[in-house]
N, C-alpha and C positions, 0 to 999 in steps of 0.2 A: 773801274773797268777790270776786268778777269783777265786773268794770264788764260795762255792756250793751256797751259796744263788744267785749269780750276774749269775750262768751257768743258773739255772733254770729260772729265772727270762727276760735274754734273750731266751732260748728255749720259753718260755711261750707267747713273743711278735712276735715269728717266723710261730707257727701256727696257723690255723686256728681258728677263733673265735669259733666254734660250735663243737669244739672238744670235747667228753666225757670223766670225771673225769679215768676212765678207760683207755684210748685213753694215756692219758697222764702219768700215770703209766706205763705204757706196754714201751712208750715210755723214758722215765726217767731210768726203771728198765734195757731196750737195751744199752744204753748211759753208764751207770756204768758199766755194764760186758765189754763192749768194751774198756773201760779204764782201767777198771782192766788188763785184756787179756793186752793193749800194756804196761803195767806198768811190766806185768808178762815177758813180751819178752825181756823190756830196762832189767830188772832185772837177765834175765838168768836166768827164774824159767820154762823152758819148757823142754821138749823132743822130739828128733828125731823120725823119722817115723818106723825107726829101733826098736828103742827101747822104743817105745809103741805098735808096735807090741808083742814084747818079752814082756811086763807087762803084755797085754790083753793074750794071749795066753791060761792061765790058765781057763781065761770066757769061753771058745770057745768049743761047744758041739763036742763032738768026736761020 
């Protein structure tokens, strides 16, 4: 497994040279939520469709 230094570091020789400091953020910051999320799934930390509906329900303007 990669350290976070050695992930970035490869993402950083993958894109394009003329990429903006921004560009790279945005990017970086997609990368973490997407590992989080499948870290969240191996973990058994989500919810059915079912019953995120039944959570939201209360939001729901009547």
């Amino acid at each position: 497994m990669q350290s976070a230094k050695e992930e970035v570091m490869q993402f950083l020789k993958e894109i394009p040279d003329n990429s903006t400091l921004e560009e790279i953020q945005y990017h970086l910051y997609v990368r973490q939520k997407i590992q989080r999320g499948i870290k969240d799934v191996e973990e058994r930390r989500t919810y059915s469709q079912k019953e995120m509906e039944k959570r939201m329900e209360k939001w729901r303007i009547k």
